[in-house]
Biopython code that builds the backbone (N, CA, C, O; Angstrom):
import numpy as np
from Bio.PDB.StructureBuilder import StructureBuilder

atoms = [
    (1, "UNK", "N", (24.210, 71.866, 139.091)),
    (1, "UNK", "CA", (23.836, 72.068, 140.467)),
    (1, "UNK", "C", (22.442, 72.703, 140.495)),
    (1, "UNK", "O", (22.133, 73.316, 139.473)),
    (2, "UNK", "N", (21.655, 72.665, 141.374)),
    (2, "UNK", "CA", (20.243, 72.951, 141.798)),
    (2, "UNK", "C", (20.087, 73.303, 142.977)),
    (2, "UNK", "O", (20.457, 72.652, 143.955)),
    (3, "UNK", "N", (19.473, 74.462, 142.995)),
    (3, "UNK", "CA", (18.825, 74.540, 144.309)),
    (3, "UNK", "C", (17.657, 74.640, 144.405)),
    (3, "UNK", "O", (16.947, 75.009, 143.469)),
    (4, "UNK", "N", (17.143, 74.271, 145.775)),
    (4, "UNK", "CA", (16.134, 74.082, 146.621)),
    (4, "UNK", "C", (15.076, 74.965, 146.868)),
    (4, "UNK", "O", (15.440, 76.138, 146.938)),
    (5, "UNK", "N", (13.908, 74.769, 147.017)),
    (5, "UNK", "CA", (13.065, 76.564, 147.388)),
    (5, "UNK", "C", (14.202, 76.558, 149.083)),
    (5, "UNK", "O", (14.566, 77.629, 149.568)),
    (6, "UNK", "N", (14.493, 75.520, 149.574)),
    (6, "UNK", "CA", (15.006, 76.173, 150.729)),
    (6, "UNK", "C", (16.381, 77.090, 150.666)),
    (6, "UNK", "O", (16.854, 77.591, 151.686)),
    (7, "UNK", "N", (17.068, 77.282, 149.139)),
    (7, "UNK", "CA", (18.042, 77.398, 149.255)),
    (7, "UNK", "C", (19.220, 76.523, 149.548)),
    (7, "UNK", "O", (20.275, 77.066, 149.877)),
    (8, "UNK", "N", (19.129, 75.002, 149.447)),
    (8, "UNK", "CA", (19.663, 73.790, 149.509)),
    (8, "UNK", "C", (20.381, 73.777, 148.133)),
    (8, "UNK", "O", (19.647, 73.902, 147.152)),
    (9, "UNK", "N", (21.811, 73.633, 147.911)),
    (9, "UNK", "CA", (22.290, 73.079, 146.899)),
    (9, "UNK", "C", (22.668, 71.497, 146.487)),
    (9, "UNK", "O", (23.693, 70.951, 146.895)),
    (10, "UNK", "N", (21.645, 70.815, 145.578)),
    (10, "UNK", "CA", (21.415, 69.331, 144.765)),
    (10, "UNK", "C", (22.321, 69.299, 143.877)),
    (10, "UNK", "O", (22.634, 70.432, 143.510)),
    (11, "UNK", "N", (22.949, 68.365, 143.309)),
    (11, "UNK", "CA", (23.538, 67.506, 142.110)),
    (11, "UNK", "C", (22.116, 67.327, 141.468)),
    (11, "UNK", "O", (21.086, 67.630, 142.070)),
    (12, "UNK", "N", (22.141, 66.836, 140.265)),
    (12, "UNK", "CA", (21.446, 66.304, 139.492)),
    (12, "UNK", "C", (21.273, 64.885, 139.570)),
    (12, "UNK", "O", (20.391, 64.161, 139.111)),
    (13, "UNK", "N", (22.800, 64.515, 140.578)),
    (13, "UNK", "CA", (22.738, 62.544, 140.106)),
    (13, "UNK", "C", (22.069, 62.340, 141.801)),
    (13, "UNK", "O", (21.850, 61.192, 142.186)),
    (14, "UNK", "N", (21.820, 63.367, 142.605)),
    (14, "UNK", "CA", (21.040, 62.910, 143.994)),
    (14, "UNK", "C", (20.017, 63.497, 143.648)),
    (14, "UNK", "O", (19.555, 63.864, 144.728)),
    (15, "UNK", "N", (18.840, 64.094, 142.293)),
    (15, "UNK", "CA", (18.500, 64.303, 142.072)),
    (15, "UNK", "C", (17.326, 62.843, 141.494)),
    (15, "UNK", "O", (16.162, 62.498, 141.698)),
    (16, "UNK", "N", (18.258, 62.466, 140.870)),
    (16, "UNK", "CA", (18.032, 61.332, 139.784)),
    (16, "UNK", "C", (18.069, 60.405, 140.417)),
    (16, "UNK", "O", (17.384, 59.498, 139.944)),
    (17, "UNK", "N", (18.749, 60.084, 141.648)),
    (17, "UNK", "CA", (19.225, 58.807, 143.239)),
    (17, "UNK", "C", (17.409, 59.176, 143.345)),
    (17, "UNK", "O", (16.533, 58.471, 142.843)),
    (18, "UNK", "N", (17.235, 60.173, 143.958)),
    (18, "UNK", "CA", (16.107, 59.823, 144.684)),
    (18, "UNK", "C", (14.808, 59.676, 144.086)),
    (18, "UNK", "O", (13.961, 58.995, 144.663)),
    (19, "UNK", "N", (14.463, 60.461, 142.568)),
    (19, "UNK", "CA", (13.380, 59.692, 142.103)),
    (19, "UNK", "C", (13.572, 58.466, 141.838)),
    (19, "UNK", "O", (12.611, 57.977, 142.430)),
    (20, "UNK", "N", (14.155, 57.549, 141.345)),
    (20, "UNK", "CA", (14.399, 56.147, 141.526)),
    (20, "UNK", "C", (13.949, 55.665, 142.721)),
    (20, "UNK", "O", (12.984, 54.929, 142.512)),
    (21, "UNK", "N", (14.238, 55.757, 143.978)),
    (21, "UNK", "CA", (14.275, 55.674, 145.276)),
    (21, "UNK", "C", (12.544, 55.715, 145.421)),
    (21, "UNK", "O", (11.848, 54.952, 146.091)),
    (22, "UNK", "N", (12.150, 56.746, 144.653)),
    (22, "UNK", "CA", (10.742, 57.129, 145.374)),
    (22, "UNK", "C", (9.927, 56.002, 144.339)),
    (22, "UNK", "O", (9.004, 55.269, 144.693)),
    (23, "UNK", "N", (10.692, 56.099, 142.608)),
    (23, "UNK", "CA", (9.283, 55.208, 141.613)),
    (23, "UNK", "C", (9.540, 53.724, 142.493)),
    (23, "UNK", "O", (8.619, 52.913, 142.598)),
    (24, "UNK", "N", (10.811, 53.492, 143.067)),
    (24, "UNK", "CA", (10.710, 52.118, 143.296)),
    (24, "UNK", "C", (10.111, 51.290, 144.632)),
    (24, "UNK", "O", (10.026, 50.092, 144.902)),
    (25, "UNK", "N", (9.693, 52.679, 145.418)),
    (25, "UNK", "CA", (8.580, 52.989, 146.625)),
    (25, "UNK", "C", (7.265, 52.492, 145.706)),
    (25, "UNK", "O", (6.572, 51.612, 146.217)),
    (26, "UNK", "N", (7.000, 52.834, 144.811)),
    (26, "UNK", "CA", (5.667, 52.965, 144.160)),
    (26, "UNK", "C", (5.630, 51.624, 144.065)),
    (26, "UNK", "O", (4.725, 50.955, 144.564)),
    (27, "UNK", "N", (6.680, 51.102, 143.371)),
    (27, "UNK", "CA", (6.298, 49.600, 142.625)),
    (27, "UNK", "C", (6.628, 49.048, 143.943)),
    (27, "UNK", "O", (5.734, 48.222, 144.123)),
    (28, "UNK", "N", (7.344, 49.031, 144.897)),
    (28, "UNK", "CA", (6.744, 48.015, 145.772)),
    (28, "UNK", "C", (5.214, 47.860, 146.513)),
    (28, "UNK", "O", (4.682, 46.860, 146.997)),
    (29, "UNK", "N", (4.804, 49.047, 146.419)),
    (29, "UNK", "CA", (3.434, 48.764, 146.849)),
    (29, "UNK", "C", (2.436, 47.984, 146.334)),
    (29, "UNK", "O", (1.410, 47.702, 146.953)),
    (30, "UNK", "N", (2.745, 47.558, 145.015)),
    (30, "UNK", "CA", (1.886, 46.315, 144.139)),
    (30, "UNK", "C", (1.281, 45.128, 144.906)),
    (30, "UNK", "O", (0.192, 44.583, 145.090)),
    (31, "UNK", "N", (2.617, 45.018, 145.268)),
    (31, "UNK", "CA", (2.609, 43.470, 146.416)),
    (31, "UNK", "C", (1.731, 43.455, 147.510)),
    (31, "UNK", "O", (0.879, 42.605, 147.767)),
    (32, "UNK", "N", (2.107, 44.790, 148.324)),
    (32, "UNK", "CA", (1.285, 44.751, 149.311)),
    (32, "UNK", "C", (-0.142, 44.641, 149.193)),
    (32, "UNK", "O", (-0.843, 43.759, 149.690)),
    (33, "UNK", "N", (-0.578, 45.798, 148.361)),
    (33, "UNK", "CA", (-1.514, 45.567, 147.883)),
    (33, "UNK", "C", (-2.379, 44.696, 147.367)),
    (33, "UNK", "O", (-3.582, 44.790, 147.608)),
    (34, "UNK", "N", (-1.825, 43.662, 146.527)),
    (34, "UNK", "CA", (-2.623, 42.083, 146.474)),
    (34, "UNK", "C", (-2.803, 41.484, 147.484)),
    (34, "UNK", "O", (-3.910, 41.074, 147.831)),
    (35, "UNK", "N", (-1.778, 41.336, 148.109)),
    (35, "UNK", "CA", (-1.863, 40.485, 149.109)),
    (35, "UNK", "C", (-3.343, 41.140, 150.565)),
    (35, "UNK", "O", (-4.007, 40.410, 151.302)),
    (36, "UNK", "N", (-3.368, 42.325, 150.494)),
    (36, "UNK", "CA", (-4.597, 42.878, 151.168)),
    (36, "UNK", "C", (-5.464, 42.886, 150.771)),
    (36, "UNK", "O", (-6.471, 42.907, 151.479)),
    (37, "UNK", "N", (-5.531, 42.870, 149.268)),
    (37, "UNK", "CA", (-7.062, 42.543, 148.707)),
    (37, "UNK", "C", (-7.560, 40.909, 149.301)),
    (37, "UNK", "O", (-8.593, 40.444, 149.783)),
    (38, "UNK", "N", (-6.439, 40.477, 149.020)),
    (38, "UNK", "CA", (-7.245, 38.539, 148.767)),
    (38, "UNK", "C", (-7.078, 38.576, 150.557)),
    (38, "UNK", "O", (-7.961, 37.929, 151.121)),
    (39, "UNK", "N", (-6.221, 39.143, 151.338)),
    (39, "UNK", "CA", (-6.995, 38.773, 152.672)),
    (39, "UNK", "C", (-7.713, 39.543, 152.924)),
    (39, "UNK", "O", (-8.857, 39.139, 153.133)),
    (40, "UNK", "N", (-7.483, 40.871, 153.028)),
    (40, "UNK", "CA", (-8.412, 41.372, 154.064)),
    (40, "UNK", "C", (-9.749, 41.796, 153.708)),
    (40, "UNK", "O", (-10.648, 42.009, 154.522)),
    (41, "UNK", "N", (-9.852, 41.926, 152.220)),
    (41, "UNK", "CA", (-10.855, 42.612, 151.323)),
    (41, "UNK", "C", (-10.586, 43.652, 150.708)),
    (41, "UNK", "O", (-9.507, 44.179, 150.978)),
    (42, "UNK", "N", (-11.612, 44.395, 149.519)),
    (42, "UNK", "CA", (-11.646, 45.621, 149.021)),
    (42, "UNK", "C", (-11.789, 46.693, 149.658)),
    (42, "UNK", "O", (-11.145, 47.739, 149.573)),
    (43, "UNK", "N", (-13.045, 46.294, 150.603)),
    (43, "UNK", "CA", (-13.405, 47.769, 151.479)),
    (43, "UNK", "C", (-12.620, 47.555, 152.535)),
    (43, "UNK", "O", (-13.027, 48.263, 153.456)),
    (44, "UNK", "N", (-11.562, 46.836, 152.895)),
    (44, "UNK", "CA", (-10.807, 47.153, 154.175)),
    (44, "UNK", "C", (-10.665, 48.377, 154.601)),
    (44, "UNK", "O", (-10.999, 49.050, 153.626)),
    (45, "UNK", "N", (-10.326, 49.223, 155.602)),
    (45, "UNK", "CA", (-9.649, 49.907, 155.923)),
    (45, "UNK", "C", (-7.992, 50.381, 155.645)),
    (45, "UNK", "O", (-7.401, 51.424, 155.362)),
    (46, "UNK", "N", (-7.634, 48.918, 155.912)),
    (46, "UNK", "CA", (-5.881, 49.022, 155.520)),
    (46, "UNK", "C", (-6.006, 49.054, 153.936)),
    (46, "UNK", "O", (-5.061, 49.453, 153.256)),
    (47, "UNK", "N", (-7.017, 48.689, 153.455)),
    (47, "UNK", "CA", (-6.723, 48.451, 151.936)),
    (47, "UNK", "C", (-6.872, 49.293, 151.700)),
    (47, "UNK", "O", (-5.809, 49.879, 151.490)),
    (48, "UNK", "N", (-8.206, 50.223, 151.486)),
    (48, "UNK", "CA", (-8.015, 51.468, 151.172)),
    (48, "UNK", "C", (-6.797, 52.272, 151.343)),
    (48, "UNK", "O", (-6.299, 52.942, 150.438)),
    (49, "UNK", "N", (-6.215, 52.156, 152.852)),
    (49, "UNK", "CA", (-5.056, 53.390, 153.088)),
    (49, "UNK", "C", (-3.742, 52.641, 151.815)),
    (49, "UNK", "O", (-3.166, 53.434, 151.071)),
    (50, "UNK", "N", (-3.416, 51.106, 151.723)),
    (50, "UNK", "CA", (-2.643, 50.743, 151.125)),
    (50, "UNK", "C", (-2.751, 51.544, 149.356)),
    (50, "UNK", "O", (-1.757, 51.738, 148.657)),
    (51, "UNK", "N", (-4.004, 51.850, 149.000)),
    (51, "UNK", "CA", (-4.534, 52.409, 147.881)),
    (51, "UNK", "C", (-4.370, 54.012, 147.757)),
    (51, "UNK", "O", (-4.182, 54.681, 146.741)),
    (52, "UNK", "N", (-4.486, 54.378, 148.963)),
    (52, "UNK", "CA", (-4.182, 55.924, 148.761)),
    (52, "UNK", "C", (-2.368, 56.079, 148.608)),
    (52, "UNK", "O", (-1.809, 56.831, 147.811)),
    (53, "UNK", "N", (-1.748, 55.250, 149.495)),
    (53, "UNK", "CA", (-0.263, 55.214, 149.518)),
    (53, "UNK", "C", (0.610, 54.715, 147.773)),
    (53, "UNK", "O", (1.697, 55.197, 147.455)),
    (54, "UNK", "N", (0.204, 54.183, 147.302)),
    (54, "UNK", "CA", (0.576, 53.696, 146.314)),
    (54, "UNK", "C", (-0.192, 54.968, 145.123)),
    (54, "UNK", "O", (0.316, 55.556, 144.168)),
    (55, "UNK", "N", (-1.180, 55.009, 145.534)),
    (55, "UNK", "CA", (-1.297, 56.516, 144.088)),
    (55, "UNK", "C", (-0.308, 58.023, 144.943)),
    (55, "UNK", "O", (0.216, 58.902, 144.260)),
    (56, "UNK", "N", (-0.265, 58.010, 146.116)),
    (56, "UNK", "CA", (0.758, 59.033, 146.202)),
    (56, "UNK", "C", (2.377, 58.755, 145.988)),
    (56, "UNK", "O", (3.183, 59.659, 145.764)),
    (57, "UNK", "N", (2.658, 57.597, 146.075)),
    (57, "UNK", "CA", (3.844, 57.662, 145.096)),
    (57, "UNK", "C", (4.373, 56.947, 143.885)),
    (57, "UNK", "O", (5.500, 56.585, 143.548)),
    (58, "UNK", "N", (2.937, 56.847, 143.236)),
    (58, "UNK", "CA", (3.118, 57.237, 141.603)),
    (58, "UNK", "C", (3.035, 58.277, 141.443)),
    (58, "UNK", "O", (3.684, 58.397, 140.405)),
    (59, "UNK", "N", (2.646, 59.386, 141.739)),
    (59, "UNK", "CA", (2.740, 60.283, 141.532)),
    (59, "UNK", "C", (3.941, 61.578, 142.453)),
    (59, "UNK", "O", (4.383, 62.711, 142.261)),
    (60, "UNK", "N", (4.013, 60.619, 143.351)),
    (60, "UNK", "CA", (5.893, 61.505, 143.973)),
    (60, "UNK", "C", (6.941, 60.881, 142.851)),
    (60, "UNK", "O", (8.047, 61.418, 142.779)),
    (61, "UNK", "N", (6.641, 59.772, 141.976)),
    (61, "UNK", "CA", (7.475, 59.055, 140.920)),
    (61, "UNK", "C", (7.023, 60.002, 140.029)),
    (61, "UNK", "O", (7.951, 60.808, 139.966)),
    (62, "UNK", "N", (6.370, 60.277, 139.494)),
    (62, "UNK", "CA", (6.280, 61.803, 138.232)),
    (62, "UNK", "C", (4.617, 60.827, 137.631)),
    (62, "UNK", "O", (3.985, 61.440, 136.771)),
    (63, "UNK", "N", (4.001, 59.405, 138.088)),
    (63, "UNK", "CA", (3.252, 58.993, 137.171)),
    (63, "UNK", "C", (2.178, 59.747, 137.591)),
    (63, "UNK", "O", (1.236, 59.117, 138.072)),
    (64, "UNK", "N", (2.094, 60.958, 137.523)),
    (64, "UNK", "CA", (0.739, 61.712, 138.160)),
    (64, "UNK", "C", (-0.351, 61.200, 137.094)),
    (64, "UNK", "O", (-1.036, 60.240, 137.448)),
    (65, "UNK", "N", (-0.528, 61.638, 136.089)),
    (65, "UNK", "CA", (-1.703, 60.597, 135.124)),
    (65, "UNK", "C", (-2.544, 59.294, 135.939)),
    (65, "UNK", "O", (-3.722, 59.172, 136.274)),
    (66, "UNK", "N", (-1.507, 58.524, 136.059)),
    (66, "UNK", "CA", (-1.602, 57.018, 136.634)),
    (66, "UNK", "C", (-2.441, 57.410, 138.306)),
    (66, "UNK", "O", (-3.629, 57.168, 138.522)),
    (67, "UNK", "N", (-1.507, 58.028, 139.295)),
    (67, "UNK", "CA", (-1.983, 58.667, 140.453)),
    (67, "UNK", "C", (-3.629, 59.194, 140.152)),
    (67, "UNK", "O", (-4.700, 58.681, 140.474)),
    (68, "UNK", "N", (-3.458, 59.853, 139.750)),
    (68, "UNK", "CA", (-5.084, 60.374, 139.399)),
    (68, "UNK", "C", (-5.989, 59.513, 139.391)),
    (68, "UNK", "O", (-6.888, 59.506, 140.232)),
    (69, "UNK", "N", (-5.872, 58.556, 138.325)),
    (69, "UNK", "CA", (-7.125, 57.293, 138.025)),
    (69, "UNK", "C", (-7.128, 56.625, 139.005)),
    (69, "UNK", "O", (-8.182, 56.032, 139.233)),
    (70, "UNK", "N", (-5.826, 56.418, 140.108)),
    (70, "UNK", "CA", (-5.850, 55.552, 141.376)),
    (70, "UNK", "C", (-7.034, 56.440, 142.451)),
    (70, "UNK", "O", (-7.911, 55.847, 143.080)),
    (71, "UNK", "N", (-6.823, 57.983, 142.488)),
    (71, "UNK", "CA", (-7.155, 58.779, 143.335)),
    (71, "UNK", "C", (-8.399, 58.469, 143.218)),
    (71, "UNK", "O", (-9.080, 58.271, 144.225)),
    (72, "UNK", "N", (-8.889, 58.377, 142.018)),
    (72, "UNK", "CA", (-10.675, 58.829, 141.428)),
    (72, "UNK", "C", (-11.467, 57.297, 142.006)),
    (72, "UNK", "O", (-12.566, 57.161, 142.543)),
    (73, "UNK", "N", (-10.753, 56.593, 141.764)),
    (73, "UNK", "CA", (-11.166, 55.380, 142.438)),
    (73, "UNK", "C", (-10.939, 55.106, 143.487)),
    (73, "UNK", "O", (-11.946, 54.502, 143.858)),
    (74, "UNK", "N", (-10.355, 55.135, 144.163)),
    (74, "UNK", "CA", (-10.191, 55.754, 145.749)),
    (74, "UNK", "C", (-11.517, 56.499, 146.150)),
    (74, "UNK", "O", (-12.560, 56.074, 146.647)),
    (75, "UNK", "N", (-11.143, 57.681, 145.785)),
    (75, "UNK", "CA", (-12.339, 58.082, 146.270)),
    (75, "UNK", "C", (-13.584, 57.801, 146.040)),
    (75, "UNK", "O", (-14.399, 57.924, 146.954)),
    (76, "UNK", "N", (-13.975, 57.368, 144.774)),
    (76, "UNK", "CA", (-15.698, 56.306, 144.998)),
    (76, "UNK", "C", (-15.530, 55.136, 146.144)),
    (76, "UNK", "O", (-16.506, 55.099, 146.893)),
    (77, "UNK", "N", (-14.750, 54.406, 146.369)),
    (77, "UNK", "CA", (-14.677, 53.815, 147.320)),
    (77, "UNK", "C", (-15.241, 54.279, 148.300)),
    (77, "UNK", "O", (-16.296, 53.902, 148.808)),
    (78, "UNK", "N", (-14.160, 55.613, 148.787)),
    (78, "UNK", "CA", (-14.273, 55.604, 150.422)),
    (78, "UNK", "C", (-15.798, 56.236, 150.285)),
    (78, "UNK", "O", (-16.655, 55.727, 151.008)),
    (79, "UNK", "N", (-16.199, 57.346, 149.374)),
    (79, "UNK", "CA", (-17.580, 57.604, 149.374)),
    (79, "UNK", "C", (-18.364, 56.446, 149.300)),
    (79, "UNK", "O", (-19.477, 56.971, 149.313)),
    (80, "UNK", "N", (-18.553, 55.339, 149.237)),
    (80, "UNK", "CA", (-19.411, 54.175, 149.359)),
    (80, "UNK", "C", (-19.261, 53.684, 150.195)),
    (80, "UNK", "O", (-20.249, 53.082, 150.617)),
    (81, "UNK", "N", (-17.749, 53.567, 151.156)),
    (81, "UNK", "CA", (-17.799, 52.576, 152.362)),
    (81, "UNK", "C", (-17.910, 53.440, 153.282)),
    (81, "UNK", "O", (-18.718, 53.219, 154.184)),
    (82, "UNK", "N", (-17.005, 54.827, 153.284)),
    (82, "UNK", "CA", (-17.161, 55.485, 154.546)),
    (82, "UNK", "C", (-18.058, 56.460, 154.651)),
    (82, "UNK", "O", (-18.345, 56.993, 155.722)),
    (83, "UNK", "N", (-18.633, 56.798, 153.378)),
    (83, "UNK", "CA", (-19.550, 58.299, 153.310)),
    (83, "UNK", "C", (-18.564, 59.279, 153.085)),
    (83, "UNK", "O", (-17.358, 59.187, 153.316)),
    (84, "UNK", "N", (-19.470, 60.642, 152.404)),
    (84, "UNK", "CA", (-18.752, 61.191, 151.856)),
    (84, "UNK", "C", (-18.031, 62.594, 152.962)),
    (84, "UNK", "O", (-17.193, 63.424, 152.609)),
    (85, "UNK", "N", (-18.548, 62.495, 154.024)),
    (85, "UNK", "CA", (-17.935, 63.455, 155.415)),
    (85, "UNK", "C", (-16.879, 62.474, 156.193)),
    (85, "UNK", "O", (-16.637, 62.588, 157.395)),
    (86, "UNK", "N", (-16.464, 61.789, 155.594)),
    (86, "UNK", "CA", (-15.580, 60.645, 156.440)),
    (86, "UNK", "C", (-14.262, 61.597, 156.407)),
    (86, "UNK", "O", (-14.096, 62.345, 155.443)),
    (87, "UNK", "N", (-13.160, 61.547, 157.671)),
    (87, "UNK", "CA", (-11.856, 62.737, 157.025)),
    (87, "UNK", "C", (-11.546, 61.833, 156.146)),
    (87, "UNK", "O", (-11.506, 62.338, 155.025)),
    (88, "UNK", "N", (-11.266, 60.523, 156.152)),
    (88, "UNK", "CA", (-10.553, 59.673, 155.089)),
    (88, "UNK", "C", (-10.724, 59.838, 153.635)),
    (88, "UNK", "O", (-9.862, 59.760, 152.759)),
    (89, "UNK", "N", (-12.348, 60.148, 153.497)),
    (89, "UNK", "CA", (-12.770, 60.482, 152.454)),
    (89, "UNK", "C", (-12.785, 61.522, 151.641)),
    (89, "UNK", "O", (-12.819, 61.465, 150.412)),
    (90, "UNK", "N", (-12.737, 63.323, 152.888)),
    (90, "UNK", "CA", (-12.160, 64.421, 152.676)),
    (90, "UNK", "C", (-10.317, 64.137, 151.960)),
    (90, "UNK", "O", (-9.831, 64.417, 150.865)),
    (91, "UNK", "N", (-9.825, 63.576, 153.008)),
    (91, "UNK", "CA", (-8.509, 63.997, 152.496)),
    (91, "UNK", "C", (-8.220, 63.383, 151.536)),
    (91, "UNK", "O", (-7.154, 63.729, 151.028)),
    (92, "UNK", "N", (-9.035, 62.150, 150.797)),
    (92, "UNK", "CA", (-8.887, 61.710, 149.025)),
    (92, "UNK", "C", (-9.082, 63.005, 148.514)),
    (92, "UNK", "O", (-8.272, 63.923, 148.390)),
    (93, "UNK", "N", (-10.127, 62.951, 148.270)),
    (93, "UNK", "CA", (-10.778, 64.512, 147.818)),
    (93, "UNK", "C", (-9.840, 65.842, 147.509)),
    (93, "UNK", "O", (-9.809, 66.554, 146.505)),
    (94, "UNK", "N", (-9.065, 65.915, 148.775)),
    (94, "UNK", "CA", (-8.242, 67.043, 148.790)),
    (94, "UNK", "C", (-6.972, 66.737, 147.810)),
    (94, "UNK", "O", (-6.558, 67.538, 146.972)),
    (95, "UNK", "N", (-6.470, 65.554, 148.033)),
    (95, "UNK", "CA", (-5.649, 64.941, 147.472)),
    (95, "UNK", "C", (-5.682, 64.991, 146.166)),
    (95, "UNK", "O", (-4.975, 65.851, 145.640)),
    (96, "UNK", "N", (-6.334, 64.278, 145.470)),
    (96, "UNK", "CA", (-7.399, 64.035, 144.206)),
    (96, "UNK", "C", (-7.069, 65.806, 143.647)),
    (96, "UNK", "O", (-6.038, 65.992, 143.000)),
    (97, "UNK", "N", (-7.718, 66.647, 143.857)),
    (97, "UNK", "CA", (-8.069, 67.915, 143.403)),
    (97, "UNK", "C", (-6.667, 68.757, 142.880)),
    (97, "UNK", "O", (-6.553, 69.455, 141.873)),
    (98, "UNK", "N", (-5.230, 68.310, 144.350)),
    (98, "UNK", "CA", (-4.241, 68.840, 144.293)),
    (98, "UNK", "C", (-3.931, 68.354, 142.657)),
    (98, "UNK", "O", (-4.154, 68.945, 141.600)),
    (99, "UNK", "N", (-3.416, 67.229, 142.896)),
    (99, "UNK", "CA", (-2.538, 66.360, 141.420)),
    (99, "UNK", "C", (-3.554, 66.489, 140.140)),
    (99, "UNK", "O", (-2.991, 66.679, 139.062)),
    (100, "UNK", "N", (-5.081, 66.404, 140.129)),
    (100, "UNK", "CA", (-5.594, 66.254, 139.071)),
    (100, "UNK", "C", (-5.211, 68.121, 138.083)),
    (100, "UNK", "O", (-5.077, 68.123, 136.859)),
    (101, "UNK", "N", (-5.113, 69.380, 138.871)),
    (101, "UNK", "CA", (-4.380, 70.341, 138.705)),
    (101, "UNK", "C", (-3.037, 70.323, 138.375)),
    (101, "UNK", "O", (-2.672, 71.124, 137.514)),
    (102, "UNK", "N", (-1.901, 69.285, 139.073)),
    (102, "UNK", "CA", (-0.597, 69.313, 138.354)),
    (102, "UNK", "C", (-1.057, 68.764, 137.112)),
    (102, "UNK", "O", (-0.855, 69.319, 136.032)),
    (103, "UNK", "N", (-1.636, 67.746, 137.242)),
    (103, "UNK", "CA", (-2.414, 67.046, 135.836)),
    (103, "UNK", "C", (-2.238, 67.733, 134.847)),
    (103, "UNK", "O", (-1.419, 67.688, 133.929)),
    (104, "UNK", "N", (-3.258, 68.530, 135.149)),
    (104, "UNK", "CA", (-4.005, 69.577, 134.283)),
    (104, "UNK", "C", (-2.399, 70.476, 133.449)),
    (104, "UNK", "O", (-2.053, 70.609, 132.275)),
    (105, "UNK", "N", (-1.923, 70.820, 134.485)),
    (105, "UNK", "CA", (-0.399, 71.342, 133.879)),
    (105, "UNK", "C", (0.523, 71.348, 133.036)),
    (105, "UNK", "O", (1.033, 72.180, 132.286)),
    (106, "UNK", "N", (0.740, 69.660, 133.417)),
    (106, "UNK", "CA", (1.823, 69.192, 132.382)),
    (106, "UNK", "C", (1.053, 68.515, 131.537)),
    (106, "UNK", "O", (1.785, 67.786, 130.868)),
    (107, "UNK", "N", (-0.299, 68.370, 131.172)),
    (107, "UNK", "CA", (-0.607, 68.335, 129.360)),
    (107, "UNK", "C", (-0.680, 69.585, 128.978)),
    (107, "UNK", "O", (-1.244, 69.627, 127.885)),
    (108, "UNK", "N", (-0.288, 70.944, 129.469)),
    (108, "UNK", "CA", (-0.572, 72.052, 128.931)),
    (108, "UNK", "C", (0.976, 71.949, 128.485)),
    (108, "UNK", "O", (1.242, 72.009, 127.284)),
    (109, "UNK", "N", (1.471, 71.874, 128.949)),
    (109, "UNK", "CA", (3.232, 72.158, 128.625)),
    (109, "UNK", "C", (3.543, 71.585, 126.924)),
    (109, "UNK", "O", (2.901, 70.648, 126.450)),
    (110, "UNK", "N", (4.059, 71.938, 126.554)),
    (110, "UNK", "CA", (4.794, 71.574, 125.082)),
    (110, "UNK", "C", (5.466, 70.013, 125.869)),
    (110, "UNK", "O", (6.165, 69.242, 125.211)),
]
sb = StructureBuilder()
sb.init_structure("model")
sb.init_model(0)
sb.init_chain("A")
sb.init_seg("    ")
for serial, (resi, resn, name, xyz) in enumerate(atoms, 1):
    if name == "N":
        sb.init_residue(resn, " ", resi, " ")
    sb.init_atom(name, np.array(xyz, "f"), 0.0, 1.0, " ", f" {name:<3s}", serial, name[0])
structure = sb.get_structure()
C-alpha cells in the first residue's frame, strides 16, 4: 500500500494500471503527430503544441531522458518561429528546465 502526498491510500497494481495508462498516452501521440507534420507542417502551431504534448508524457511515462531531447527541440523551434518572449516559448523553457533537473537526478541515483 502507498500513500499519497495527499494522504490518499494506492495499491501498487493502480499504481502500475496507471503508468501503463499514461506510457500508452505517450505512444499514441506518434500518430498524431505524423499525420500533422505531412499536413499541416513543422512550424504549425498545432504541431508544435502536438510536440510539447507528447514530450510531456514521455516523461509522465518515466521516459524523462527521451522528454528532454523532445523539450530541447521544441524549444529551438518555438524560439525560431515564435521568438523567444512568445508565452508558448516561455512555458517550453519552463518546462524544459523542470525535467532536465529530474534528469539531472535520476543519473545521480545508483
Amino acid at each position: 500500500m502507498l500513500v499519497s502526498r495527499r494522504g490518499e491510500t494506492r495499491s501498487t497494481t493502480t499504481i502500475t494500471i496507471r503508468h501503463h495508462r499514461i506510457r500508452d498516452r505517450a505512444v499514441g501521440f506518434t500518430v498524431p503527430f505524423s499525420d500533422r507534420v505531412r499536413v499541416l507542417g513543422p512550424d504549425h502551431a498545432h504541431t508544435l503544441t502536438t510536440r510539447h504534448n507528447l514530450a510531456y508524457w514521455q516523461a509522465a511515462a518515466g521516459d524523462v531522458a527521451q522528454a528532454v531531447e523532445g523539450f530541447q527541440a521544441l524549444l529551438a523551434d518555438r524560439v525560431r518561429v515564435l521568438g523567444p518572449d512568445h508565452p508558448d516559448t516561455l512555458t517550453t523553457r519552463a518546462i524544459l528546465a523542470r525535467w532536465a533537473r529530474a534528469n539531472q537526478g535520476l543519473r545521480r541515483d545508483p
